[in-house]
C-alpha positions in Angstrom: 30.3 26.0 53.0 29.2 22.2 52.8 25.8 23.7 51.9 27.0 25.0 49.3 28.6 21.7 47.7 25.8 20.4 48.5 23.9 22.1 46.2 26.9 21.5 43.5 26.5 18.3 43.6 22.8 17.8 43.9 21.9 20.2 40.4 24.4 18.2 38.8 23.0 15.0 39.4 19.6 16.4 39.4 20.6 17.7 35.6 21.9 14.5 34.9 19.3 12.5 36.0 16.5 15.0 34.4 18.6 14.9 31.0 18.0 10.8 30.8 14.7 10.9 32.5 13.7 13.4 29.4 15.4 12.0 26.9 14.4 8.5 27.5 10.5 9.9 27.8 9.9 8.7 31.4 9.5 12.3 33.1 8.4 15.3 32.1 10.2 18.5 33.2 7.9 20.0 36.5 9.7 23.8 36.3 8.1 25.4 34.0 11.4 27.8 34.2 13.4 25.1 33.7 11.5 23.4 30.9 11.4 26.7 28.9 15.4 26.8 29.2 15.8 23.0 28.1 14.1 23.9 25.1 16.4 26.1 23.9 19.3 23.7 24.9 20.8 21.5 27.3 23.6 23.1 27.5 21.9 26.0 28.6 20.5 23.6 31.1 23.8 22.2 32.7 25.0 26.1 32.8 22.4 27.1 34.7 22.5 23.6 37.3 26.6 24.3 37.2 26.6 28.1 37.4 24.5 29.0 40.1 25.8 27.1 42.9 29.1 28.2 41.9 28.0 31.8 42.6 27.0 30.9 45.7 30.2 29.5 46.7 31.9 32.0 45.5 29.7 34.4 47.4 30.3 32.1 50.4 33.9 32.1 50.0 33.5 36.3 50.5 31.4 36.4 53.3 30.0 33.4 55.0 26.3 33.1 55.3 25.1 34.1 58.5 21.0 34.1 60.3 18.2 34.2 57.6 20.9 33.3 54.6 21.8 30.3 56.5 18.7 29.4 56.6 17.5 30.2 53.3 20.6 27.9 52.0 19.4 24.7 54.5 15.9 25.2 53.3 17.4 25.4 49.8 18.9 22.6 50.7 16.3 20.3 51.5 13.6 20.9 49.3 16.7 19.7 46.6 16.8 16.6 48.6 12.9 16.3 48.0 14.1 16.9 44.0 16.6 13.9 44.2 13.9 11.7 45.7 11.5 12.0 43.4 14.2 11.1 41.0 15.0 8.2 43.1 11.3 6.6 42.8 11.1 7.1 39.2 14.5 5.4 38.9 12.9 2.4 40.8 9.6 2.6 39.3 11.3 2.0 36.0 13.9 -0.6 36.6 10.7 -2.6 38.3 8.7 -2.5 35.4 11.0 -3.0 33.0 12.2 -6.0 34.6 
């Protein structure tokens, strides 16, 4: 389950951080997916970043993830971690040139 709110937690900040990062013109979207849906709306956006890993807890919830599932989640899982570093370096690339 923890993967789960893990992933919760991590498209919401990762929507949150890609909405200013956009909006403020210092990123580009890299999901070409993603960038298609922003286009028509962020709220579209958050849905989809809120949505989807409320499904899986809600699959979770009916029958824990067990052998390759597990594993697909944990892989899932860290390649998200990957998504909130690269946020985390254009966070610090910014507040060190702006300074």
């Amino acid at each position: 389950m923890r993967p789960c709110i893990f992933l919760l937690a991590a498209g919401l900040l990762d929507a949150i951080l890609t909405h200013v990062g956009i909006s403020t013109g210092l990123i580009k979207e890299g999901n070409p997916m993603m960038s298609r849906v922003i286009s028509k709306g962020w709220s579209y956006f958050y849905f989809i970043k809120i949505i989807l890993p409320l499904m899986l807890l809600g699959l979770f919830y009916l029958k824990p993830f067990i052998g390759r599932v597990r594993k697909l989640l944990l892989t899932t899982c860290v390649l998200y971690s990957s998504v909130l570093i690269c946020h985390m370096v254009w966070i610090i690339l910014y507040l060190k040139t702006s300074t």
